[in-house]
NUTIVO-13302 format. One record per residue (C-alpha): x, y, z. Coordinates in pm, whole numbers, padded with zeros to 5 digits, always signed. Layout:
BEGIN
XYZ...
END
This chain:
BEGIN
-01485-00376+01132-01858-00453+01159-02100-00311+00935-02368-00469+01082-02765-00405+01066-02750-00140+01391-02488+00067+01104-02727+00033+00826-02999+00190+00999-02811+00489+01168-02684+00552+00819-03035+00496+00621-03138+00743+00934-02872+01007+00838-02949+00941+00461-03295+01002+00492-03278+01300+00628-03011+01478+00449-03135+01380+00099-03417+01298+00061-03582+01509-00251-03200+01514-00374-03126+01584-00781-02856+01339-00910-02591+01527-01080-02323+01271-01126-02238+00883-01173-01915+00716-01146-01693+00438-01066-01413+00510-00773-01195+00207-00686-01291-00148-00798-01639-00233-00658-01753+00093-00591-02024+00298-00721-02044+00656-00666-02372+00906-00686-02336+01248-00665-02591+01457-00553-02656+01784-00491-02843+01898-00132-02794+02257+00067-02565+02393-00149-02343+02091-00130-02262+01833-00363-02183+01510-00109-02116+01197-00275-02318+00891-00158-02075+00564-00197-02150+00218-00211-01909-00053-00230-01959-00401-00317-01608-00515-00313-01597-00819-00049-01362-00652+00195-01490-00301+00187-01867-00365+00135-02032-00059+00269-02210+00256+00175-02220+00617+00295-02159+00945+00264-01821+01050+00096-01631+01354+00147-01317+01185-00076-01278+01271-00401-01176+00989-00679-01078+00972-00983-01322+00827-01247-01313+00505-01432-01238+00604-01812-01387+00301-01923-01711+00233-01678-01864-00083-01648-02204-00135-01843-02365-00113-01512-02292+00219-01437-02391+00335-01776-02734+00186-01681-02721+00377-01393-02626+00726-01564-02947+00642-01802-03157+00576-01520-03052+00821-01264-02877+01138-01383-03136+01393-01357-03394+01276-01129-03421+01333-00779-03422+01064-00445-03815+01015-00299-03710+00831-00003-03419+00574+00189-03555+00311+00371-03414-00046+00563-03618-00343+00538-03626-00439+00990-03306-00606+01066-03185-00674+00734-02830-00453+00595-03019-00378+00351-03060-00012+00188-03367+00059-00059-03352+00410-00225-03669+00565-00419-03571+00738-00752-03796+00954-00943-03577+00936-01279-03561+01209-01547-03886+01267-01771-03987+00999-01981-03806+00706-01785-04025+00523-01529-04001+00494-01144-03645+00311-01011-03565+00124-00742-03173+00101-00640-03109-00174-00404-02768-00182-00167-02719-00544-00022-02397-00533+00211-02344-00870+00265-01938-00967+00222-01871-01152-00045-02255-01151-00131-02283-00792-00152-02449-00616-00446-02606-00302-00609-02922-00411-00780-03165-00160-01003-03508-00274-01013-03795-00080-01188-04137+00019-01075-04257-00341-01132-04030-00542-00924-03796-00646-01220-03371-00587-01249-03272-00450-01491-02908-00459-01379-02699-00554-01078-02286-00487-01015-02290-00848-00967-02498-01096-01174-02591-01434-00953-02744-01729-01188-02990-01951-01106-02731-02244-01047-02498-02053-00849-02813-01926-00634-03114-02150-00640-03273-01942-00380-03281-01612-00581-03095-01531-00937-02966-01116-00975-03005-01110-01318-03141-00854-01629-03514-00965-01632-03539-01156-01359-03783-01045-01045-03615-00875-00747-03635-01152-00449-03554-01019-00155-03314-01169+00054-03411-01458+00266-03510-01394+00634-03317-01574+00952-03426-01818+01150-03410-01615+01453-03591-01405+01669-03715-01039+01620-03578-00857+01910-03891-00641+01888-04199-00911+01867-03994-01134+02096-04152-01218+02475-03905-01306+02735-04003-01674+02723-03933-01762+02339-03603-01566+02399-03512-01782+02730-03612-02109+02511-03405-02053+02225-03131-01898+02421-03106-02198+02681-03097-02451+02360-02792-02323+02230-02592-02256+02535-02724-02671+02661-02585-02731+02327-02207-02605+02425-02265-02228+02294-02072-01949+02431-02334-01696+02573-02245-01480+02318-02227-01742+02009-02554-01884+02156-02720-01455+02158-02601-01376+01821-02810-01715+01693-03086-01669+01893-03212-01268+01805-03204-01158+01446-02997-00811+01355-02695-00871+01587-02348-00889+01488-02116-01111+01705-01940-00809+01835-02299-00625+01954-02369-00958+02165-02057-00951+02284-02163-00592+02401-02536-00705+02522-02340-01005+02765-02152-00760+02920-02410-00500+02960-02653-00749+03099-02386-00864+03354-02415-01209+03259-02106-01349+03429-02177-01167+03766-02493-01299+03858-02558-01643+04006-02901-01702+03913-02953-01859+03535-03302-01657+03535-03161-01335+03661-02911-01333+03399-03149-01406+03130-03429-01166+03258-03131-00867+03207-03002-00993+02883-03356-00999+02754-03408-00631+02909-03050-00512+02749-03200-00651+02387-03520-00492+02429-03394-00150+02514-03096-00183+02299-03350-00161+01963-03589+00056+02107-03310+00323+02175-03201+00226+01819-03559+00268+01635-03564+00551+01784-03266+00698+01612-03079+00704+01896-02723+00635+01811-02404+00703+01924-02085+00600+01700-01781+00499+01766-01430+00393+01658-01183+00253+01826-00863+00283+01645-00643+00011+01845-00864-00201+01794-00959-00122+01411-01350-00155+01484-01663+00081+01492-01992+00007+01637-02300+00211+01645-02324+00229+01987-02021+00252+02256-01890-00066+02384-01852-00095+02750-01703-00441+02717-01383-00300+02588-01317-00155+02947-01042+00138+02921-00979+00133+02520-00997+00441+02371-01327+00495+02195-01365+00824+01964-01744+00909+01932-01877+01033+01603-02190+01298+01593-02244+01109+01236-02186+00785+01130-02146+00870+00786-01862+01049+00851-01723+00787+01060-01741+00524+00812-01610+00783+00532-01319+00810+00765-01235+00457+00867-01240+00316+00502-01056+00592+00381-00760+00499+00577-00838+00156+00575-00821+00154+00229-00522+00326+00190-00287+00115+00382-00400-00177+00226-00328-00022-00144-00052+00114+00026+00066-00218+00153-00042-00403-00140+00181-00171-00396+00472-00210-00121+00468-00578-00184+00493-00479-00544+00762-00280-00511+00950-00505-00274+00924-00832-00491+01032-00614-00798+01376-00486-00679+01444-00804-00510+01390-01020-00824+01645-00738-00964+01855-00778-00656+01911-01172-00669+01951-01181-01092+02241-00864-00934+02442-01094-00714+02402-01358-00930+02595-01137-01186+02874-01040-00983+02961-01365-00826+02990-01450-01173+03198-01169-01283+03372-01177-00993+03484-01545-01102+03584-01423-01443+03776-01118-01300+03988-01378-01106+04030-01615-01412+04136-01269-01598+04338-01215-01311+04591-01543-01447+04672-01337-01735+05064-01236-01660+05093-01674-01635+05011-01737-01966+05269-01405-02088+05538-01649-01876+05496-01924-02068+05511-01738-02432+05845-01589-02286+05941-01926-02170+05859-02139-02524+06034-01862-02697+06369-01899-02479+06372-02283-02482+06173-02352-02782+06455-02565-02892+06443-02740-02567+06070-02876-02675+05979-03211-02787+05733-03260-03100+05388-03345-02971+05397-03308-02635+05108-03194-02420+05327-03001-02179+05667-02916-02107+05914-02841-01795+06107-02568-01800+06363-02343-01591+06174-02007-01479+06407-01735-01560+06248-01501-01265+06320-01816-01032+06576-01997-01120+06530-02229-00814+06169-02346-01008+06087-02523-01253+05754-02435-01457+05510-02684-01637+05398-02529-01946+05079-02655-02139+05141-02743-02505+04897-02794-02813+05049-03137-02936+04941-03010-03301+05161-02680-03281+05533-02589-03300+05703-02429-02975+05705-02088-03127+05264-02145-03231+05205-02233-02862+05447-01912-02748+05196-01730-02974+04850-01899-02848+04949-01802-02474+05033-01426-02573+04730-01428-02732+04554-01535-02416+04781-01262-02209+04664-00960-02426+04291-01123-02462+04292-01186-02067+04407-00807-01973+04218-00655-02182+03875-00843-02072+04025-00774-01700+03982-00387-01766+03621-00474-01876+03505-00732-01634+03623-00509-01375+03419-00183-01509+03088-00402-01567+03139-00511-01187+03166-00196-01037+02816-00103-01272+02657-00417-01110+02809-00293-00724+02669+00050-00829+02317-00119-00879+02317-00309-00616+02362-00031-00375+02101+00156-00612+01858-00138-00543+01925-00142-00156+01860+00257-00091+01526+00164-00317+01421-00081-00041+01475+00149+00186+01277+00428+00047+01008+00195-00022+00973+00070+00374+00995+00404+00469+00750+00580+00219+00383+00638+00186+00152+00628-00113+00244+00954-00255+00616+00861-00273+00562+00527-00326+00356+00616-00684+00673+00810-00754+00886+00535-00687+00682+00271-00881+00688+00540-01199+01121+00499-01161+01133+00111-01140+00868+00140-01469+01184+00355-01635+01471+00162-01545+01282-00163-01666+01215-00357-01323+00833-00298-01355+00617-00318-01658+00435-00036-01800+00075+00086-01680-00158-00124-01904-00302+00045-02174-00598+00316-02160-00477+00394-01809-00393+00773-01762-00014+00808-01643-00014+01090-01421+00314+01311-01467+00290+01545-01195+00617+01699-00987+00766+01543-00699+00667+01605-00386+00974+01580-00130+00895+01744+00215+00900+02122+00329+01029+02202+00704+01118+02579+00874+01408+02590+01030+01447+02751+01343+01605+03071+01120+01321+03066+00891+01472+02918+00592+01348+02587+00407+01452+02233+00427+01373+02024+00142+01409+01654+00180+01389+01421-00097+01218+01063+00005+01333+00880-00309+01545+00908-00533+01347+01103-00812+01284+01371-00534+01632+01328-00463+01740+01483-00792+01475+01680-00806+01545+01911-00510+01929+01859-00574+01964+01950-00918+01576+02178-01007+01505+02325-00709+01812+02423-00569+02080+02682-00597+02397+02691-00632+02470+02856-00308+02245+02594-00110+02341+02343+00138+02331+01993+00087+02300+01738+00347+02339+01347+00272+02446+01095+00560+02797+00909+00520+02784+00587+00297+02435+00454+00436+02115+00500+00193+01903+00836+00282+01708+01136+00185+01945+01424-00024+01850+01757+00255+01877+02078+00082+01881+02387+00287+01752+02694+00086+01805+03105+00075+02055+03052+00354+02417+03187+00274+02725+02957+00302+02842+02856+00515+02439+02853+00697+02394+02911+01081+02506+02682+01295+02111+02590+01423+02039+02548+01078+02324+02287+00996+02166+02075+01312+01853+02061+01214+01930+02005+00819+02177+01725+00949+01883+01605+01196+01624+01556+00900+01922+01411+00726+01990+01162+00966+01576+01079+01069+01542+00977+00655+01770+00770+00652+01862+00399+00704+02041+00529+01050+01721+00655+01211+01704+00426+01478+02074+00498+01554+02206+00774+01858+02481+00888+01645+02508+00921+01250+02781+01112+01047+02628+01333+00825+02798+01537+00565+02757+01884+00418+02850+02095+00136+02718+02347-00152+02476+02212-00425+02809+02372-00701+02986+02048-00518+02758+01763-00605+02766+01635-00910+02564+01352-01069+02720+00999-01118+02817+00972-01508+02528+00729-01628+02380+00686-01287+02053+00644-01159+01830+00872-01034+01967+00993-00691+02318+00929-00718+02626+01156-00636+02915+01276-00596+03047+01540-00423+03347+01714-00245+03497+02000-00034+03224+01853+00244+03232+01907+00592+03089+01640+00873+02904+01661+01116+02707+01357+01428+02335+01450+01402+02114+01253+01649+01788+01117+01475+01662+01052+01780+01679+01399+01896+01292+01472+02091+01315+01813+02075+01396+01830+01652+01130+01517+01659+00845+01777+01829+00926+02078+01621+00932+01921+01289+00670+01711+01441+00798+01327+01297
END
């Protein structure tokens, strides 16, 4: 990314003439960092964004809706007081600065504002300064000892931010620029390290652009090189204050520049006709594969605590179902102590005697030295009945903690293979079943339907498929009937398929390509061949006191789908 000073002014360019003399209707926070304005020009009501957030810093224009803070900082109740109801004057950029200074004539009875965009990284900050030069808030308040250049404080005066050492590409003659330029590269500067701190208002990625246009490489001649870098520069910000722009983005490459970039040779560069809209677009899905990452990682570290504390559990049960499993010994020796009690001395710790389902062995039978024969024939029954009876329950609590472990392994699955939307529903079902806290408090918990997939078959009928396992039962036991087909691969975690207002058994075409879908969401997608199997919803039946998802069923058929299939990939377009 590079939202550098050539970005700032095509968008204060694009601002300034779409809304300037615009009422503002609307304040609000979006995401963390970000302040939203909402105003209303042409009929329209486009929202004009700025983000201060160190990794997003930016503004433009929005076409994105978000969902309000509930609770909005004291800052942007300033800003409600100060600009709700008045109208924009003008948008201007201080020269070579990314820097964006808006005009506000506020409501009646509140003086002139000032609102002050500084997109900086990790310095970046929204500043409102009255008609006298003082703030009267900022997103981000700087002290005095943290800055001793300029405090951003309530009160203090608005200093504006500290010019570069380096040369306006617009005042600059040829011979300053070859001076300054032939210090830093005698200095061991890369020609393009040694142009970005030489001219003011370039990003390291536009002189990487000017070096290449210039042809700095190809020629021979030190002064021939310099005399068409110089020329590049020059034209480069004349073009510029001009307004003439042309934006780009290259997706591969996850940048955007203001003007195309040649140096990239043959990468695929998609021009914008605005760079508002480019920037609305890039950050959009910028932003939501990061969150989208981000609550992945959540996710993930969640079901694997659960998973580790899991097999943790059943190697332990595991090692009290085979201790439980000694339970017919100890039944031997009460038999035993009862048929040769007599044959027992007082006292002893153990005794050897004839085994009466072997006569060729002997066995040694522990003793409590304190109790008679006929006591100790009585302690090991006790142990017999105590040990089968907590073999019947070790053994059902271990097949619970196999069930949840395969429960916990389709979850990873479904969260690698899921996107925000699914992944929100997925978070709400580990917030249920207790492997993720609650949302804190004063957060709205949005309760809305799942959303599993739609597809046409080739018959015209629709195939639901369920991405996780509360749109699993939700298209298996709310949406469908029960006359519909269900789809599930063999023993592997997957999407439930459910093929709708189709009679049973469905066409033939439509079993593929409900068993295709099956197969794609599944853990098997990257396989040629996976077994999938098929019967009516009136078949599958929930697991008593299962999670969400789980099922069994019966009176199936089976049937090899191919996931990898380029013809079912094209027409359902995966």
């Amino acid at each position: 990314m590079s939202f550098d000073t050539l970005i700032m002014k095509a968008v204060t360019d694009e601002l300034q003439d779409k809304l300037t003399g615009s009422p503002v209707q609307r304040v609000y926070e979006g995401n963390p960092g970000e302040i939203i304005l909402h105003l209303y020009s042409q009929g329209r009501q486009p929202g004009l964004l700025f983000s201060v957030d160190s990794r997003y810093a930016r503004i433009h224009l929005t076409e994105q809706r978000r969902r309000g803070n509930e609770k909005p900082s004291p800052f942007c109740m300033l800003l409600r007081k100060y600009l709700v109801g008045g109208r924009t004057i003008s948008f201007s950029n201080p020269p070579l600065e990314r820097i964006l200074e808006i005009k506000f004539e506020p409501p009646y009875g509140i003086p002139p504002v000032k609102l002050v965009a500084e997109v900086m990284s990790r310095r970046s900050n929204l500043i409102l300064v009255d008609d006298k030069g003082v703030i009267l808030g900022a997103a981000k308040t700087v002290s005095w000892e943290k800055n001793p250049m300029r405090a951003i404080a309530a009160g203090e005066i608005y200093r504006p931010v500290p010019p570069q050492e380096k040369l306006n590409p617009l005042e600059m003659d040829r011979e300053e620029f070859a001076n300054n330029f032939h210090s830093l590269i005698s200095n061991g500067k890369s020609p393009e390290k040694a142009l970005f701190g030489t001219v003011s208002g370039l990003s390291p990625l536009t002189a990487r652009e000017l070096i290449h246009r210039s042809g700095w490489f190809e020629h021979c001649e030190e002064n021939k090189g310099l005399r068409r870098l110089y020329e590049e520069i020059k034209k480069l910000f004349i073009d510029l204050e001009a307004g003439n722009f042309q934006p780009v983005l290259l997706p591969r490459q996850k940048i955007y520049a203001a003007i195309p970039l040649t140096h990239l040779g043959q990468e695929e560069q998609i021009e914008y006709s605005e760079v508002n809209v480019l920037l609305d677009h890039y950050y959009g899905e910028l932003i939501r594969k990061d969150r989208e990452k981000q609550l992945k990682e959540q996710l993930n570290h969640a079901v694997e605590k659960r998973l580790a504390s899991l097999y943790n559990k059943k190697k332990q049960q595991e090692k009290e179902l085979n201790a439980a499993a000694n339970a017919p010994q100890h039944r031997l020796y009460g038999e035993l102590l009862l048929a040769y009690g007599h044959q027992v001395p007082k006292g002893a710790e153990n005794v050897v005697l004839p085994d009466f389902y072997n006569p060729e062995h002997n066995v040694v039978v522990p003793l409590n030295p304190s109790k008679s024969a006929s006591d100790n024939a009585q302690h090991h029954f006790n142990r017999y009945r105590k040990a089968k009876k907590g073999q019947q329950k070790i053994r059902k609590q271990l097949n619970k903690t196999k069930a949840e472990i395969e429960y916990c392994q389709g979850l990873l699955y479904a969260i690698e293979n899921n996107e925000q939307t699914s992944l929100d529903e997925i978070r709400q079902e580990l917030i249920e079943a207790g492997y993720l806290r609650e949302k804190q408090k004063g957060q709205r918990k949005i309760d809305a339907a799942p959303q599993p997939l739609k597809f046409k078959s080739s018959a015209g009928h629709t195939i639901l498929v369920g991405r996780n396992n509360r749109q699993n039962d939700y298209i298996t036991f709310k949406l469908a009937a029960r006359r519909d087909t269900w789809f599930h691969v063999r023993e592997i975690p997957g999407g439930h398929v459910v093929l709708k207002e189709a009679p049973y058994p469905p066409p033939e075409e439509d079993i593929e390509e409900a068993a295709f879908l099956a197969a794609y969401f599944s853990r098997g997608r990257e396989s040629g061949a996976v077994a999938v199997d098929y019967t009516e919803i009136r078949h599958v039946r929930r697991r008593p006191g299962g999670k969400p998802g789980f099922v069994f069923y019966e009176n199936f058929e089976t049937i090899t789908a191919n996931p990898q299939d380029e013809a079912l990939c094209k027409k359902f377009k995966l």
